[in-house]
C-alpha positions in Angstrom: 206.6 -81.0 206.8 204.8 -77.8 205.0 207.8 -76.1 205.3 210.6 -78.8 204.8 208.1 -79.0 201.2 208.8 -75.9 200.4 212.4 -75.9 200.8 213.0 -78.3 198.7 209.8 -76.4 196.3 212.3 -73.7 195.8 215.4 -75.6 196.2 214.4 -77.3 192.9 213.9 -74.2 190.9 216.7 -72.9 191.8 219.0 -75.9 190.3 216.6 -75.2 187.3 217.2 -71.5 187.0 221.4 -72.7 187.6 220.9 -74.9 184.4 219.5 -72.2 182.5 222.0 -69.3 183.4 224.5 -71.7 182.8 223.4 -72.8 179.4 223.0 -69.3 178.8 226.6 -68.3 179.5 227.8 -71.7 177.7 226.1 -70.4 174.5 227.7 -66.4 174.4 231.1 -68.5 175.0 230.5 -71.0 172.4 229.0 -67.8 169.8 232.1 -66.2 170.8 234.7 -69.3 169.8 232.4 -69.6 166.7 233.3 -65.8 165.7 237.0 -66.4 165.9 237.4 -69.8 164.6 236.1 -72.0 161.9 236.4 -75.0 164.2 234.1 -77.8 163.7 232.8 -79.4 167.0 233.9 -82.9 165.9 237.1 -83.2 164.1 238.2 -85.8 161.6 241.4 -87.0 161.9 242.2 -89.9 160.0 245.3 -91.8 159.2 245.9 -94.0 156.2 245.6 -97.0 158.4 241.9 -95.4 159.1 241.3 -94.8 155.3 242.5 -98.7 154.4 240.0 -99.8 156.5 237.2 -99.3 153.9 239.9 -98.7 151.3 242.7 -101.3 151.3 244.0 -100.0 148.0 244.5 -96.4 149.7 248.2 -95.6 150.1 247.8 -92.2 150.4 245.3 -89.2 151.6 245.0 -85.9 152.1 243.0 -83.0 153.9 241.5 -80.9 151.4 238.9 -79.3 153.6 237.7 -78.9 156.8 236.0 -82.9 157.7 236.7 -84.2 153.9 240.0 -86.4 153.1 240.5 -87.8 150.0 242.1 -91.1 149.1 244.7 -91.8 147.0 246.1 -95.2 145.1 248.9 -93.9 143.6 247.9 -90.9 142.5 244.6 -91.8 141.4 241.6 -90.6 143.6 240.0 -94.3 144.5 237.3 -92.4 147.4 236.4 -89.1 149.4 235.8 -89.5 152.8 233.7 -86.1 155.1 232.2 -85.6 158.7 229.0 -84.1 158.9 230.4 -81.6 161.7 230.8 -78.3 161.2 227.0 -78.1 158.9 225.1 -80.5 161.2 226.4 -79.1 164.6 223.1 -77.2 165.0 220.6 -80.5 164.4 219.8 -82.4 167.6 217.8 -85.2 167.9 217.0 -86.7 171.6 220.0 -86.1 173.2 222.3 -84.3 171.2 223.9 -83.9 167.6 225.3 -86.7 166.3 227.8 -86.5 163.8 228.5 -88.8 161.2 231.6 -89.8 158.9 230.1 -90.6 155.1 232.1 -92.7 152.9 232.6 -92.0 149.2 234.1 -94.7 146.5 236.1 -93.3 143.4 232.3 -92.7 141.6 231.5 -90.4 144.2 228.8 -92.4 145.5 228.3 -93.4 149.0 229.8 -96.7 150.0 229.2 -96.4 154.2 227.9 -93.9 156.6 229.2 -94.4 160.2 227.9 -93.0 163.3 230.6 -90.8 165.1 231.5 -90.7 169.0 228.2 -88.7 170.1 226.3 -88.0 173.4 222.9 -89.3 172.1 220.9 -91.7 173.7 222.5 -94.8 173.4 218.9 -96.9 172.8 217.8 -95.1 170.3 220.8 -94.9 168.5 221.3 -98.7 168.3 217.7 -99.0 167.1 219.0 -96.8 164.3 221.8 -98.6 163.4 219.9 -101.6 164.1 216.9 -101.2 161.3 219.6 -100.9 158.9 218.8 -97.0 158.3 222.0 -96.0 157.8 222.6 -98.4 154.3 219.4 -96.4 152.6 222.2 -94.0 150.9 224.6 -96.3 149.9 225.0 -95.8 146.4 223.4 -92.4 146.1 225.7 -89.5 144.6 225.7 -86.4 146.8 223.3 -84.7 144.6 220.6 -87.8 145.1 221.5 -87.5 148.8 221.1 -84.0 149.6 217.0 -84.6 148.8 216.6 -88.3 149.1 213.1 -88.4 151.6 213.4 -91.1 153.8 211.1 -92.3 156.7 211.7 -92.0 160.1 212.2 -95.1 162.3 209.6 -95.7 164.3 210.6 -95.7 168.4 213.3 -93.2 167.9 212.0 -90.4 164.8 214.0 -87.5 166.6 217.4 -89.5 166.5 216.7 -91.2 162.9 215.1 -88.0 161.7 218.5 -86.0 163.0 220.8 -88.5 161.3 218.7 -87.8 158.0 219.0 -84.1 158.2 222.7 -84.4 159.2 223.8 -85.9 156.1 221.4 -83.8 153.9 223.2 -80.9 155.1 226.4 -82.1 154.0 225.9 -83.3 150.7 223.9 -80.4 149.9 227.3 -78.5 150.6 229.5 -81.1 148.9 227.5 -81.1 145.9 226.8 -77.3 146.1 222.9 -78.4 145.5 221.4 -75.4 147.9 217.9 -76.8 147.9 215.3 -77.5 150.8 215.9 -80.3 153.2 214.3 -83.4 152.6 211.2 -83.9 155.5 210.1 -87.2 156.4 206.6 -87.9 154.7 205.5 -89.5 158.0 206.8 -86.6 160.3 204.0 -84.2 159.8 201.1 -87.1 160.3 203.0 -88.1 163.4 203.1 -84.1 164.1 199.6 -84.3 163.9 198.6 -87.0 165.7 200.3 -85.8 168.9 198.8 -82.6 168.9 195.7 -84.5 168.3 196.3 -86.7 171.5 196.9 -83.6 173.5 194.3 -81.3 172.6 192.1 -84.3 173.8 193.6 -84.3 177.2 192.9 -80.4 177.2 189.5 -80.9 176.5 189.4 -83.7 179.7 191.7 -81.4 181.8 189.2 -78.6 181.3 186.0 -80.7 181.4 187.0 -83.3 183.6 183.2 -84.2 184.8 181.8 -84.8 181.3 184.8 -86.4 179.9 185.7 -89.4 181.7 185.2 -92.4 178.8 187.1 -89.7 176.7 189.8 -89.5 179.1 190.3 -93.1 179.0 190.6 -93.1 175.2 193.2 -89.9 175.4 195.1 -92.2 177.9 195.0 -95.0 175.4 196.1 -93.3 172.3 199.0 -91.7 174.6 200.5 -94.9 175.4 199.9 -95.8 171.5 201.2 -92.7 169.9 203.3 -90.6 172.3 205.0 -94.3 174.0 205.1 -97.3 171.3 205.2 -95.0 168.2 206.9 -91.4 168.7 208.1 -92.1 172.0 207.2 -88.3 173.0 207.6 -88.5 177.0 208.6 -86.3 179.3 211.5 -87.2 180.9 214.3 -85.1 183.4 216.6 -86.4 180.4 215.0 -84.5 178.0 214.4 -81.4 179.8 217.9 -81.6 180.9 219.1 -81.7 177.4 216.8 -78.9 176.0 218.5 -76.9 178.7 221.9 -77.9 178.1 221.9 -78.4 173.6 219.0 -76.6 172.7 215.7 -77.4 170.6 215.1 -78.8 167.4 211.6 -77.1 166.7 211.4 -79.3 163.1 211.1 -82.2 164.7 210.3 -81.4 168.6 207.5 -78.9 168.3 205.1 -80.7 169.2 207.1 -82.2 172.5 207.7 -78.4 173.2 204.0 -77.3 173.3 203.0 -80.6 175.2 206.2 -79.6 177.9 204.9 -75.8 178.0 201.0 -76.8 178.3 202.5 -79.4 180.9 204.3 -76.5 183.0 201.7 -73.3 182.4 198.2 -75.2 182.9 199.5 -76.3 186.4 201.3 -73.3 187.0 197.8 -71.0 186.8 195.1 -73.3 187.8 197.1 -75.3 190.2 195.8 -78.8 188.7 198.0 -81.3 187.2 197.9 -81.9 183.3 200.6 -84.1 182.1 200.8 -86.6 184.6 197.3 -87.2 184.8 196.2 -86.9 180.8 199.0 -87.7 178.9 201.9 -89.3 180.3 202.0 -92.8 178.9 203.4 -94.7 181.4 201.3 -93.1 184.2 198.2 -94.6 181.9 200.0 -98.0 181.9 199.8 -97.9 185.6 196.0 -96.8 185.8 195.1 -99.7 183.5 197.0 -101.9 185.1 195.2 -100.5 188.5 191.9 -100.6 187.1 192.3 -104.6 185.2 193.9 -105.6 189.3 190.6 -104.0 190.8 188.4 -106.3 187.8 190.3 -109.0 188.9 189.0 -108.8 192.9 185.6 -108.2 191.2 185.9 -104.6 192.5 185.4 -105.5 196.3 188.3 -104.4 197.1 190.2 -101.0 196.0 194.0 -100.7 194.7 195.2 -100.6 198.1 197.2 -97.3 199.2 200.4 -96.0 201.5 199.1 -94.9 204.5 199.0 -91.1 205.5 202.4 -90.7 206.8 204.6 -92.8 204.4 202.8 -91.0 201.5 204.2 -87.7 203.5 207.4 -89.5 203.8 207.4 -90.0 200.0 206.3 -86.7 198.7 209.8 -85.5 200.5 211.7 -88.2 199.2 211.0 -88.0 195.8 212.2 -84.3 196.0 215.0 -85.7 197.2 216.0 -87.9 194.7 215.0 -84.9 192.2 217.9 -82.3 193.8 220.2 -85.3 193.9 219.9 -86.1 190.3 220.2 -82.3 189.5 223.1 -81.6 192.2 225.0 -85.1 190.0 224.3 -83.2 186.6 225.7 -79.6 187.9 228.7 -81.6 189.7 229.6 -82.9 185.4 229.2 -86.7 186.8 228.4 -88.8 183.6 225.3 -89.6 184.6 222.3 -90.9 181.9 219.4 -89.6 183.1 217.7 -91.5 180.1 217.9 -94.6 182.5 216.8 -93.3 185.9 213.2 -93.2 184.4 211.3 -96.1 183.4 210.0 -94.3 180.2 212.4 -96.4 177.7 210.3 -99.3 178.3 207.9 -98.2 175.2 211.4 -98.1 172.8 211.1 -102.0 173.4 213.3 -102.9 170.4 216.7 -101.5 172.6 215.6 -101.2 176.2 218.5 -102.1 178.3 217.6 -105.4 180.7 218.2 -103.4 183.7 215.3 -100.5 183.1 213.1 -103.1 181.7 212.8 -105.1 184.5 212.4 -102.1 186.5 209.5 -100.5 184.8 208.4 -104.3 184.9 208.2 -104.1 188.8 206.7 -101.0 189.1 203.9 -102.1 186.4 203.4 -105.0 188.2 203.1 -103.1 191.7 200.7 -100.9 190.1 197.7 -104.3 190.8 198.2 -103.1 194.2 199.8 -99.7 194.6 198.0 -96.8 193.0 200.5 -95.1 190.4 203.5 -96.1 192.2 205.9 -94.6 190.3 203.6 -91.8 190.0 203.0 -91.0 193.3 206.0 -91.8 195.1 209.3 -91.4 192.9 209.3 -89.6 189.5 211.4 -87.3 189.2 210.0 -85.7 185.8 206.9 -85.5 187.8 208.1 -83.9 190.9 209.5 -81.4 188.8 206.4 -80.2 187.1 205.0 -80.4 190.2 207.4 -77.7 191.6 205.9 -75.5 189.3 202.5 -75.9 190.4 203.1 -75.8 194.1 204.9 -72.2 193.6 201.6 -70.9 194.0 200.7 -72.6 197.1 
């Protein structure tokens, strides 16, 4: 079994180091297409049946630069319409970029904003449309636009934050006002708080004797801040997009030192960090554990798996890890986002399906220690391959 573990130990890496040589060779090819062509990543292509949807009056347009049309009622310029691709190809937010098409009437003030075809995660992004976010600009000139400070929506800030950023970028350009981007007031205390949270779970992960009530507070304020209100997880979806689009260190940064502390701590004192001081969900099943032992009147213990099916399951969820990765490398459209449980804290737009399975597992956790924990996640297995490289 010691050997079959570390197999699949090194196994894992080695899709890991794939990902990253292939992102690597993906971005020299994509610098290089960048250097001999102007091409947007997302192209605008309208027809005047297009334009008359939010323009009925339109009989005519044209393409005056690259992403901006403008529209024409006989002869007279009645609205403007521009993509946010090529100035926002370089702002992700979860998932990916996420272009949008901005409508302008004949004041030059915005009428619509639309979210384009986009690979971001699909949750967050209806939560965004959702809240009504997207009708904050309408009636704002470009000018207003291009430094009009907005708050993040709460459950999905890197997705709304990106759409924020995406348009400030482009109406900076369209009206040639070169000045800072607008930053969410509320970014930087949510900045703040996370790194908060995790320099508590650092002081538990170092002290773990002395700091057990504190540990239980971290693991509160983690299902509070990084689940319900940031929604800062780790997930295999979000590693795999790091690897694959890149970071956004305005608005990750914190994410990024909580995924480096959660790979390097383990890696170098062969203990694990994340999983057992910060991970949100993992604290929703320890709670849940601990309120099902209250309820026996603590004579009887969460019960366990026996020896050999916990063996069983340390394999298997290294299995399921190298099958998720070997679906990825293969280009199967797979959303990773909803192989994890962890979209349960974006309540507002869980899908039925993932609810009612991190419903089960939390309910499983009354008589299974960490279930999910200990037997399937894949995020977990992963920064446990780290950690047993040293073994």
């Amino acid at each position: 079994m010691k050997i079959i573990n570390k197999i699949l130990n090194y196994l894992i890496v080695a899709m890991l180091l794939f990902f990253v040589a292939e992102n690597i060779i993906s971005s020299q090819s994509s610098t290089l297409k960048v250097q001999s062509s102007a091409e947007p990543k997302y192209n605008l292509t309208l027809t005047l049946d297009d334009a008359k949807k939010n323009f009925p009056e339109a009989d005519s347009l044209a393409l005056e630069d690259v992403n901006l049309y403008n529209v024409f009622d006989d002869g007279n310029k009645i609205g403007t319409i521009v993509n946010t691709s090529p100035f926002s190809d370089e702002i992700y937010g979860y998932n990916s970029t996420t272009p949008l098409t901005i409508f302008l009437d004949e004041n030059d003030r915005i009428s619509e904003v639309e979210i384009c075809e986009n690979r971001e995660t699909r949750g967050y992004l209806n939560k965004v449309i959702n809240s009504g976010y997207l009708d904050l600009w309408d009636g704002l000139t470009p000018k207003e636009a291009s430094t009009y400070n907005v708050d993040a929506v709460s459950g999905c800030t890197f997705t709304s934050i990106a759409v924020a950023q995406s348009l400030q970028v482009r109406m900076q350009d369209l009206s040639k006002e070169k000045g800072k981007m607008a930053i969410d007031r509320k970014l930087l205390a949510r900045h703040i708080c996370i790194v908060l949270v995790t320099i508590l779970a650092a002081i538990c992960f170092f002290n773990p004797n002395k700091t057990k009530i504190l540990r239980y507070v971290t693991l509160l304020l983690s299902i509070a801040i990084l689940g319900f209100w940031t929604n800062s997880l780790l997930s295999l979806a979000l590693f795999y997009n790091w690897m694959t689009n890149g970071i956004s260190l305005a608005i990750q940064l914190p994410l990024l030192i909580i995924a480096l502390l959660a790979i390097l701590l383990p890696l170098f004192t062969k203990k694990s960090f994340y999983c057992q001081y910060l991970c949100p969900f993992g604290a929703a099943q320890e709670f849940v554990g601990v309120i099902g032992q209250k309820a026996k009147g603590n004579r009887q213990k969460t019960s366990s798996v026996k020896s050999k099916v916990f063996n069983f399951f340390v394999v298997f969820r290294k299995v399921i890890l190298l099958v998720l990765l070997l679906i990825v490398a293969l280009g199967v459209g797979l959303d990773l986002s909803v192989v994890e449980p962890f979209p349960i804290f974006n309540y507002q737009s869980i899908g039925f399906g993932v609810a009612i399975f991190a419903a089960v597992i939390i309910v499983a956790s009354v008589f299974i220690k960490k279930p999910w924990c200990n037997y399937l996640c894949p995020t977990g297995t992963l920064l446990e391959s780290f950690r047993r490289l040293r073994n």
